[in-house]
C-alpha atoms as an extended CHARMM CRD file, in Angstrom:
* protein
*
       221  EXT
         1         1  UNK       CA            100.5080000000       88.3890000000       83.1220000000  PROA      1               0.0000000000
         2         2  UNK       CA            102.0850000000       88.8970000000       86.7390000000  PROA      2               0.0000000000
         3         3  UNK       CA            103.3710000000       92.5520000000       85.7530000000  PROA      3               0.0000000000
         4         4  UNK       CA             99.4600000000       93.0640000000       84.9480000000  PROA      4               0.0000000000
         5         5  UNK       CA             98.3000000000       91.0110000000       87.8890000000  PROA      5               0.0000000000
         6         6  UNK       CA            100.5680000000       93.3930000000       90.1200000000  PROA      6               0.0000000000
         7         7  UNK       CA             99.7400000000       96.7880000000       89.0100000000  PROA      7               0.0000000000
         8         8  UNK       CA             95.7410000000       96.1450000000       89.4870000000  PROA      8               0.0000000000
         9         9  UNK       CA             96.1540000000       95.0010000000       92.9230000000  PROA      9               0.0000000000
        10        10  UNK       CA             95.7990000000       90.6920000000       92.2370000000  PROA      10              0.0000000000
        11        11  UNK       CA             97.8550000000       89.2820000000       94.6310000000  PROA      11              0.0000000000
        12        12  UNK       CA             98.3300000000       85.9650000000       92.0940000000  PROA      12              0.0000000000
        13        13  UNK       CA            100.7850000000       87.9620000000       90.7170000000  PROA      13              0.0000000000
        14        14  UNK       CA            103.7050000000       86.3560000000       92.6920000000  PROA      14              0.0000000000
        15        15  UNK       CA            103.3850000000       83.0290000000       92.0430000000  PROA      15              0.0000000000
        16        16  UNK       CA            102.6490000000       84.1250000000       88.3170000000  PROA      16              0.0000000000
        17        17  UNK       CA            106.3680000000       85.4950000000       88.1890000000  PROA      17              0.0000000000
        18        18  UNK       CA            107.8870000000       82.4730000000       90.5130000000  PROA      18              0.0000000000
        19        19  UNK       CA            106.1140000000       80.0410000000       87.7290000000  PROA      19              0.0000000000
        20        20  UNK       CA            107.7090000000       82.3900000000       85.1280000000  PROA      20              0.0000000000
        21        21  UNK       CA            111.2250000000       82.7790000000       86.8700000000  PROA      21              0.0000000000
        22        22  UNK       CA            111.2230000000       78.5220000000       87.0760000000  PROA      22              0.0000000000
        23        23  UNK       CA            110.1420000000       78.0260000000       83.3160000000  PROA      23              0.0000000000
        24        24  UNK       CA            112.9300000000       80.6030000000       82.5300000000  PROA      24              0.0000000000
        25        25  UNK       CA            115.3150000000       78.8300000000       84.7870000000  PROA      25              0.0000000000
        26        26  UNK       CA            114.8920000000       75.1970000000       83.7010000000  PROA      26              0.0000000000
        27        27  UNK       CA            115.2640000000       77.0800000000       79.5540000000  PROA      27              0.0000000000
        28        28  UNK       CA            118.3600000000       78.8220000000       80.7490000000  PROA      28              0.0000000000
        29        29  UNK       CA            117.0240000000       82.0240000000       79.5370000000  PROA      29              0.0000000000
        30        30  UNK       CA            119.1140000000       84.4380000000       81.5810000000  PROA      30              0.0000000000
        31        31  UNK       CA            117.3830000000       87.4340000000       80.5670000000  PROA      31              0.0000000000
        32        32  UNK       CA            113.5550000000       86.0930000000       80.8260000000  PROA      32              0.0000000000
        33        33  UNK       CA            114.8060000000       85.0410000000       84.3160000000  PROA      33              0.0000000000
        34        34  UNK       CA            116.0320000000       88.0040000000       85.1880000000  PROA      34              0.0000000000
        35        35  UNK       CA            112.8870000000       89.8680000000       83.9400000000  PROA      35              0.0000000000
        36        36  UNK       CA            110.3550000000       87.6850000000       85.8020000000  PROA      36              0.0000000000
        37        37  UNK       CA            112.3050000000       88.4400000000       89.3290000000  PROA      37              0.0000000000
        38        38  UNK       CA            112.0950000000       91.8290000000       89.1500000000  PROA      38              0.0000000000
        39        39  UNK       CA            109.0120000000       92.2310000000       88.2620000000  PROA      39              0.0000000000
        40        40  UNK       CA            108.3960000000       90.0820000000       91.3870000000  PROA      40              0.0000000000
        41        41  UNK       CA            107.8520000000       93.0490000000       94.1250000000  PROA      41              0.0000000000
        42        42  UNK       CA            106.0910000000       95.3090000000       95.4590000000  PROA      42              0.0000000000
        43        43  UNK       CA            108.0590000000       98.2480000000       93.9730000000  PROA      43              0.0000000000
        44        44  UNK       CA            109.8300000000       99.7110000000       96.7430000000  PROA      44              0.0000000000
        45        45  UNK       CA            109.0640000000       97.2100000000       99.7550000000  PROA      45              0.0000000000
        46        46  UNK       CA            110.2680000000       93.8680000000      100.9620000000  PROA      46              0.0000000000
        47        47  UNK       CA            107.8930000000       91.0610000000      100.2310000000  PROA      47              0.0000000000
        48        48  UNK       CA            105.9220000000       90.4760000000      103.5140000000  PROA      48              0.0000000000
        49        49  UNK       CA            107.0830000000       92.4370000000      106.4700000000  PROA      49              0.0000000000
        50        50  UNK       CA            109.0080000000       90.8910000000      109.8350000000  PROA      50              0.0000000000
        51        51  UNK       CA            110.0090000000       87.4340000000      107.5930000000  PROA      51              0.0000000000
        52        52  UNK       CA            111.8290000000       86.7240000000      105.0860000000  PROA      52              0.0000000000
        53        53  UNK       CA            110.1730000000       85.3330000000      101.4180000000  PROA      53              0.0000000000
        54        54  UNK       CA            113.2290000000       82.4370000000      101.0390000000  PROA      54              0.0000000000
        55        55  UNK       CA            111.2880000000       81.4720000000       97.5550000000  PROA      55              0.0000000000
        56        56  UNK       CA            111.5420000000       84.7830000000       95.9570000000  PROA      56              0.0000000000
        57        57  UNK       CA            115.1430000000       85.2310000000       97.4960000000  PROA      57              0.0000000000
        58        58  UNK       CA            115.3850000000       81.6500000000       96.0400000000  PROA      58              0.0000000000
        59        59  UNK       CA            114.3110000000       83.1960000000       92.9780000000  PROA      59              0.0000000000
        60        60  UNK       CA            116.6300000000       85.7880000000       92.5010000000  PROA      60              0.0000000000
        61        61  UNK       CA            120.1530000000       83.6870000000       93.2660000000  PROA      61              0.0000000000
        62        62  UNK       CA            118.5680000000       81.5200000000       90.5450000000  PROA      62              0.0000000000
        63        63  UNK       CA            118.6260000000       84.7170000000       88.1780000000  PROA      63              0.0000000000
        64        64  UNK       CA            121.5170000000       85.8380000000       89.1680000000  PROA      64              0.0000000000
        65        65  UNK       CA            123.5560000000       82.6650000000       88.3580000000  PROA      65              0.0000000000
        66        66  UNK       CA            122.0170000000       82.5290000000       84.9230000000  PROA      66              0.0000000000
        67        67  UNK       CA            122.5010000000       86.7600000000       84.3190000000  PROA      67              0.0000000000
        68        68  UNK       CA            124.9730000000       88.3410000000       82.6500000000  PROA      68              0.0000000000
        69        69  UNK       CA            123.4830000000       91.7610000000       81.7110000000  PROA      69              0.0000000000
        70        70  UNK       CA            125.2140000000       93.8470000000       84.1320000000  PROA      70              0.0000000000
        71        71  UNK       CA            122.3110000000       96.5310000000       84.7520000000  PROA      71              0.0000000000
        72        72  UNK       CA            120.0260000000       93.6240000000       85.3270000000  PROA      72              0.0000000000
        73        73  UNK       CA            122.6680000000       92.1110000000       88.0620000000  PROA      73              0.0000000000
        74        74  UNK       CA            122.8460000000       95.8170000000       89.9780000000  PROA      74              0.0000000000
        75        75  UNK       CA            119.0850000000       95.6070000000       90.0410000000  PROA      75              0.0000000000
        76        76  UNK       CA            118.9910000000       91.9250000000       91.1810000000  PROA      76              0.0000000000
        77        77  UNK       CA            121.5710000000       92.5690000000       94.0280000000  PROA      77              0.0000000000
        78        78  UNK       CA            119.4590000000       95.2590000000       95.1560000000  PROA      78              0.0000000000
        79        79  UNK       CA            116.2380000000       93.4510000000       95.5310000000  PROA      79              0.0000000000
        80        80  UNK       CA            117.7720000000       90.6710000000       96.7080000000  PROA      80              0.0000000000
        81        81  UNK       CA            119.2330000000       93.5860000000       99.8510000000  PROA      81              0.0000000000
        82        82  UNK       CA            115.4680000000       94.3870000000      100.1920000000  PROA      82              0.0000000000
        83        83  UNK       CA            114.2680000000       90.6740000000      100.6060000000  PROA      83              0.0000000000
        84        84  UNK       CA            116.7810000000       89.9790000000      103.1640000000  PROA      84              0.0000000000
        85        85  UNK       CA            115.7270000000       92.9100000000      105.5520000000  PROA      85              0.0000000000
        86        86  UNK       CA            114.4880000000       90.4860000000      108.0360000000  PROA      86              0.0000000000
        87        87  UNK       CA            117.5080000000       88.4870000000      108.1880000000  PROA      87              0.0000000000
        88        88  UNK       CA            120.0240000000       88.3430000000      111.1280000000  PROA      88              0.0000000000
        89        89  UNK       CA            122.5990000000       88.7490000000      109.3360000000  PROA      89              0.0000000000
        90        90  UNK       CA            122.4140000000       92.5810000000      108.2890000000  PROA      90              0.0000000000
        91        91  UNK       CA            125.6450000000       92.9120000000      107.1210000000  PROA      91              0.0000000000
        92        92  UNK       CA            125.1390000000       90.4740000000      104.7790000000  PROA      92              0.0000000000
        93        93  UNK       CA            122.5560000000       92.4640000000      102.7610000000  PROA      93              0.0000000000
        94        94  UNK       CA            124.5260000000       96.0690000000      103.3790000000  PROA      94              0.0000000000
        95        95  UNK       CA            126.8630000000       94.4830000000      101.7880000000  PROA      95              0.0000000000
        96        96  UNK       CA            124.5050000000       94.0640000000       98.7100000000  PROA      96              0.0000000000
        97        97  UNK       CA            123.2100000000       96.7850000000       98.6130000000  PROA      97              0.0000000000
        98        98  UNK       CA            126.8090000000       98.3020000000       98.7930000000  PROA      98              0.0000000000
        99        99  UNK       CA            127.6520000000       96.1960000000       95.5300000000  PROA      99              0.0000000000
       100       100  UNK       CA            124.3290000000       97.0370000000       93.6690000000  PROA      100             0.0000000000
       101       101  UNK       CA            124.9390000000      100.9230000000       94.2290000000  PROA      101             0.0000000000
       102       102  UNK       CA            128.7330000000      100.7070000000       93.3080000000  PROA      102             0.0000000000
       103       103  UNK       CA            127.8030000000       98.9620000000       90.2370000000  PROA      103             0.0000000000
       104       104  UNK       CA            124.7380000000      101.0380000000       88.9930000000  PROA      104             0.0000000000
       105       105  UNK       CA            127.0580000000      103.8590000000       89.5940000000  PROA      105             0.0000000000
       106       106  UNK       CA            129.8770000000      102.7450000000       87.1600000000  PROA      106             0.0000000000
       107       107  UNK       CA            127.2050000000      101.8240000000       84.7330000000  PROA      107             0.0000000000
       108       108  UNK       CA            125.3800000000      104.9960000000       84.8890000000  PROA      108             0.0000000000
       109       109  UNK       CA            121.6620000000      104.4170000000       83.5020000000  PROA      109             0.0000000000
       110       110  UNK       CA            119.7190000000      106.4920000000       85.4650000000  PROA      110             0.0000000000
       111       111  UNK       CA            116.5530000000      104.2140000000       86.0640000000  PROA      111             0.0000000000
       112       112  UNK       CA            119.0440000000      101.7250000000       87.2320000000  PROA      112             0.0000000000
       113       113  UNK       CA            120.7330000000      103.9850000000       90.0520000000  PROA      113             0.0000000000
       114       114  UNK       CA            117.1350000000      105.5670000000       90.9450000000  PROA      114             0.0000000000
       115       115  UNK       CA            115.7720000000      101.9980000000       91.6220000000  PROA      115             0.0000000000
       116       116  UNK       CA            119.1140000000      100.6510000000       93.8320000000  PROA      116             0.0000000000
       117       117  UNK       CA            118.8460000000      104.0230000000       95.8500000000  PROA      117             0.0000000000
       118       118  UNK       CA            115.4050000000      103.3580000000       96.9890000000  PROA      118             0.0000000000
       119       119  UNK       CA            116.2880000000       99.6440000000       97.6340000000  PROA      119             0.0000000000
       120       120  UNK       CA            119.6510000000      101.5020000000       99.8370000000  PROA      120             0.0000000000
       121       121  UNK       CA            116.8990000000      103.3750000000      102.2110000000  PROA      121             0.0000000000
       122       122  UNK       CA            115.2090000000       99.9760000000      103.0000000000  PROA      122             0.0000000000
       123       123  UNK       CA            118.2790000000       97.9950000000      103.8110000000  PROA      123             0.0000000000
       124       124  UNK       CA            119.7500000000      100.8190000000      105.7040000000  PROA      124             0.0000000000
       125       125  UNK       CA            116.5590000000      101.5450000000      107.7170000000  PROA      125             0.0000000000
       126       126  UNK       CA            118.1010000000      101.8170000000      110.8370000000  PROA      126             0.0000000000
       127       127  UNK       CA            119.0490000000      104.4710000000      112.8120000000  PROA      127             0.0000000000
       128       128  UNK       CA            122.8320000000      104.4500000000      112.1190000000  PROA      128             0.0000000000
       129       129  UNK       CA            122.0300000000      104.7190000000      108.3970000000  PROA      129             0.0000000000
       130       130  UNK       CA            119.9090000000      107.7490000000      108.9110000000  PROA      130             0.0000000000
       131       131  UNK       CA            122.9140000000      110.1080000000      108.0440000000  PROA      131             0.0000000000
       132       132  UNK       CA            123.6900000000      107.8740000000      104.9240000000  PROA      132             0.0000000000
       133       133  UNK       CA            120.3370000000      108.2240000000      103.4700000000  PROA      133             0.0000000000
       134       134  UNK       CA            119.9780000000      111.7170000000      104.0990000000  PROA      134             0.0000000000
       135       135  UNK       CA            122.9640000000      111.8810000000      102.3610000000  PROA      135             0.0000000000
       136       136  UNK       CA            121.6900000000      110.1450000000       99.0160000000  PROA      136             0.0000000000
       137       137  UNK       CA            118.5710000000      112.4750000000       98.3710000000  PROA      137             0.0000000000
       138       138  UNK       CA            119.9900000000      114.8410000000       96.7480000000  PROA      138             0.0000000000
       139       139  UNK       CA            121.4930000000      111.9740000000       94.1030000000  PROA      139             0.0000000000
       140       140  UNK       CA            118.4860000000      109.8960000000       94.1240000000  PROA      140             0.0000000000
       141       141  UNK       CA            116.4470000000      113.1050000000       93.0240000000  PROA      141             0.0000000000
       142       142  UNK       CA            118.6230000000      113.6690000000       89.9730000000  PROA      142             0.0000000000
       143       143  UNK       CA            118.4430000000      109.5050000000       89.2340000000  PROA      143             0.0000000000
       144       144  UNK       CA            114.4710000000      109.8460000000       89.4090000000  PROA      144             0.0000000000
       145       145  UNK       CA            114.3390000000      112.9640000000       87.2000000000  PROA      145             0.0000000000
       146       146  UNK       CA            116.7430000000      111.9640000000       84.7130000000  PROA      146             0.0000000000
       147       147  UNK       CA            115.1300000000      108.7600000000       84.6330000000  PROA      147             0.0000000000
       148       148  UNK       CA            111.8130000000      109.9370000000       83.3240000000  PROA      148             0.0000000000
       149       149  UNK       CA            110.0600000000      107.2420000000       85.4670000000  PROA      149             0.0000000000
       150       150  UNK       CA            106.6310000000      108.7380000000       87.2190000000  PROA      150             0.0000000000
       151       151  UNK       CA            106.9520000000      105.2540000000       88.8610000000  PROA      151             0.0000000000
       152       152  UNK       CA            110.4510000000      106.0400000000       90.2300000000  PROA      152             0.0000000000
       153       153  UNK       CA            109.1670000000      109.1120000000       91.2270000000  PROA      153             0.0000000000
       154       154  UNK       CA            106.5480000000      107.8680000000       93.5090000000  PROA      154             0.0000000000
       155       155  UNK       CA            108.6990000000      105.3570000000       95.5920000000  PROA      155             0.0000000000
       156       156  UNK       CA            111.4220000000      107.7990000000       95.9530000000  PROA      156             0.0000000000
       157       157  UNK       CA            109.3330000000      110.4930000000       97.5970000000  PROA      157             0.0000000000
       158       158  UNK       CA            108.1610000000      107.7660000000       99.8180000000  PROA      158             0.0000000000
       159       159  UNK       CA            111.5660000000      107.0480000000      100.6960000000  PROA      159             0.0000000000
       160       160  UNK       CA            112.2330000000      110.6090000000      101.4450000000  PROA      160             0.0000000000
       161       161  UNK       CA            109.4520000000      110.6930000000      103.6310000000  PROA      161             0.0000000000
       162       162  UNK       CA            110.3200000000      108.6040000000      106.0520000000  PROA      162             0.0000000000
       163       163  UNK       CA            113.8830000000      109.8930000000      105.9460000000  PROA      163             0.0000000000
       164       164  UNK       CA            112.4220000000      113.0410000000      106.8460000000  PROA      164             0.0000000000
       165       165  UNK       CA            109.8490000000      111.8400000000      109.7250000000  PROA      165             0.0000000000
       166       166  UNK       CA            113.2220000000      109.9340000000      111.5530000000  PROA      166             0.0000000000
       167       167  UNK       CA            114.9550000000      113.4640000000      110.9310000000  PROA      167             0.0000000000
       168       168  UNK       CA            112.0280000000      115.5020000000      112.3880000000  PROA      168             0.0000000000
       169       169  UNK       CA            111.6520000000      117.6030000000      109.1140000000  PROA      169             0.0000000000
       170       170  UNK       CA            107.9290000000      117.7250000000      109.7970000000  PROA      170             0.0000000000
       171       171  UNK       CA            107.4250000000      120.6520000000      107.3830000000  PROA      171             0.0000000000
       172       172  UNK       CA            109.3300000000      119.3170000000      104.6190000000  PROA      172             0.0000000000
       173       173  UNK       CA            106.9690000000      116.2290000000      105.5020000000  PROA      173             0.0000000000
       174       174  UNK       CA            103.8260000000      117.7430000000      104.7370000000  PROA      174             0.0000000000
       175       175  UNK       CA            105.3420000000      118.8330000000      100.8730000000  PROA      175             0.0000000000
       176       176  UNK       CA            106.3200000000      115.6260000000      100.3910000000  PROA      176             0.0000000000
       177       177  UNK       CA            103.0840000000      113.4780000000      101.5080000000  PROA      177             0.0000000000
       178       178  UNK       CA            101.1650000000      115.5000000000       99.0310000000  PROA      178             0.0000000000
       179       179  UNK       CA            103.6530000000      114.8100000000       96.6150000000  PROA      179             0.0000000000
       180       180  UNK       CA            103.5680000000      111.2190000000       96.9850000000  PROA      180             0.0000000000
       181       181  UNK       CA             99.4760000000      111.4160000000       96.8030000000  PROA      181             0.0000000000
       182       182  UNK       CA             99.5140000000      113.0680000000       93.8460000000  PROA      182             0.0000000000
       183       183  UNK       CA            101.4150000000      110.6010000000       92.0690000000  PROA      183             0.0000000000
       184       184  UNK       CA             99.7480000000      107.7730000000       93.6700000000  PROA      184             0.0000000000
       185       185  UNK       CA             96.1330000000      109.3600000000       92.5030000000  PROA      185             0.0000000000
       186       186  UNK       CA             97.7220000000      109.7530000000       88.4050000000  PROA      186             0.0000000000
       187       187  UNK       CA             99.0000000000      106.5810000000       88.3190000000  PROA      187             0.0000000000
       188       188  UNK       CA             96.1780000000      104.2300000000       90.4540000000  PROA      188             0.0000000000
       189       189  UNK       CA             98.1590000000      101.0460000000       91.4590000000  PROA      189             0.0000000000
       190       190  UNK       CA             96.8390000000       99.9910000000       94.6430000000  PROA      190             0.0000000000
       191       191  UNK       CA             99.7670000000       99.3180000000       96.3060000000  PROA      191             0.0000000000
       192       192  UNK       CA            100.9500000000      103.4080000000       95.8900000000  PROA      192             0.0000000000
       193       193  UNK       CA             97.2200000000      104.5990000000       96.9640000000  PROA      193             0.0000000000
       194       194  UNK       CA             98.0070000000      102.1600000000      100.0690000000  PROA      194             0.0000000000
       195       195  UNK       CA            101.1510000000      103.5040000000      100.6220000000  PROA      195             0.0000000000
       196       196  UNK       CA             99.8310000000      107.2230000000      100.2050000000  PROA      196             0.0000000000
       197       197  UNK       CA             97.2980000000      106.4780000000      102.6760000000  PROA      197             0.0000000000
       198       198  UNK       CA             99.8080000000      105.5460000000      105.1400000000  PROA      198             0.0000000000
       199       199  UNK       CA            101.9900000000      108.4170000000      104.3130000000  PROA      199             0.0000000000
       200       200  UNK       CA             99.4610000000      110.9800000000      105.1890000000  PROA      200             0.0000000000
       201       201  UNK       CA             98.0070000000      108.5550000000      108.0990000000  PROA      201             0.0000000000
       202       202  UNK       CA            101.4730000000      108.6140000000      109.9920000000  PROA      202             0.0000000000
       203       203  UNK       CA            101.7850000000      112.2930000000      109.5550000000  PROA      203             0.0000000000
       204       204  UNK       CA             98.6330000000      113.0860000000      111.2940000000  PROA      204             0.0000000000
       205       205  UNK       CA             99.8090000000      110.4690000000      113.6570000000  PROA      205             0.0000000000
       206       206  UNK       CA            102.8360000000      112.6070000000      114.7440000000  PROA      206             0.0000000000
       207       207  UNK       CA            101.2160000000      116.1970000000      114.5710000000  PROA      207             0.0000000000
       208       208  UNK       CA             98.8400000000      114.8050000000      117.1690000000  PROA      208             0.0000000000
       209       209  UNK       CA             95.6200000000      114.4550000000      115.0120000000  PROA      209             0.0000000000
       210       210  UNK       CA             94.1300000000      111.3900000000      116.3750000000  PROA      210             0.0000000000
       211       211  UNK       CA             91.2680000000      112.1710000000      115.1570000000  PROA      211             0.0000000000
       212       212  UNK       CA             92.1950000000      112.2500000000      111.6130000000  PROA      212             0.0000000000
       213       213  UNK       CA             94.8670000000      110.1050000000      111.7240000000  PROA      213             0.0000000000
       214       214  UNK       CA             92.5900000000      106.7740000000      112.6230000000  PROA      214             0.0000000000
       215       215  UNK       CA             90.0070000000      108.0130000000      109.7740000000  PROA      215             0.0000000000
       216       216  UNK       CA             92.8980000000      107.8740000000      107.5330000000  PROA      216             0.0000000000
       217       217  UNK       CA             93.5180000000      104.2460000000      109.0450000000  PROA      217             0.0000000000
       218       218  UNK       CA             90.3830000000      102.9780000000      108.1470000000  PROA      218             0.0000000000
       219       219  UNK       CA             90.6300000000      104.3090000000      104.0010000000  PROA      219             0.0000000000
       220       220  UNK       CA             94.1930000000      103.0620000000      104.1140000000  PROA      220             0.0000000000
       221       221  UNK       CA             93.0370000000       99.4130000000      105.3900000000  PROA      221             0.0000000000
């Protein structure tokens, strides 16, 4: 119910999968835990934006002390990064997202690695990890294809466009916002066609469209 709640646009759908992750948690059901918690997101993003959600990050330690599936733990450690990227303490969740991508590495399932990598370019959104992300395109692109995921697809073009804004690619930009509309427009979850709007919104932004750029504002909102 909160996986369907989520992809049509019902925001419900998180305390859906907090009800689900505490029924799971008080059965001991590892794996139904686990489950519930990731499905708890919005796909490529932090929960709510400038504060931290301490009951989904609640949430996940819960999970994670009842998991033992390894693949499920990389993906776990990784959302749990991306909910902590309004904490103080940033190297606390580098230091997740460090663990998530070592371990998704040494496992090697493809969906797995594509998913932690686009977690790694929200916890390292900060200038200094510029070079790092730029860095992990090239193997996030093979994850994503490998994977098979049109999903994975769509949130790791969005990660390489804003890579490529903070790197001043603006050509490369352009490719890639109509890459990440395209997607957004086959697949219809309203959180991509609001993400899609924003993509093409900040672009115009930057060329100097104003114009444009605020009618795209207004769709997007």
């Amino acid at each position: 119910l909160g996986e369907a709640q989520r992809r049509i646009g019902v925001s419900e759908y998180r305390q859906t999968l907090l009800d689900a992750t505490r029924l799971a948690s008080e059965l001991e059901d590892g794996e139904r835990a686990a489950r519930a918690v990731l499905a708890n997101t919005r796909g490529g993003l932090p929960s709510s934006f400038g504060q931290v959600d301490q009951e989904r990050v609640a949430a996940i330690e819960r999970a994670l002390g009842l998991g033992r599936d390894p693949d499920r733990r990389a993906r776990m450690l990784s959302l749990q990064a991306t909910e902590l990227l309004y904490e103080h303490d940033h190297r606390h969740r580098r230091g997740l997202a460090e663990q998530a991508l070592a371990l998704a590495r040494e496992l090697g399932n493809p969906a797995t690695t594509a998913r932690v990598l686009i977690d790694y370019h929200y916890v390292f959104s900060a200038p200094d990890g510029l070079a790092r992300r730029l860095a992990l395109l090239d193997e996030l692109a093979a994850a994503v294809e490998a994977a098979g995921d049109p999903a994975l697809e769509f949130w790791a073009a969005y990660a390489e466009h804003r890579v490529l804004i903070e790197n001043g690619e603006m050509q490369r930009v352009n490719e890639v916002t109509d890459r990440v509309a395209a997607i957004a427009e086959r697949l219809g979850e309203p959180s991509m066609h609001w993400l899609a709007g924003f993509a093409r919104g900040s672009g115009l932004l930057l060329r100097g469209d104003i114009a444009r750029a605020d009618h795209s504002a207004e769709q997007t909102l």
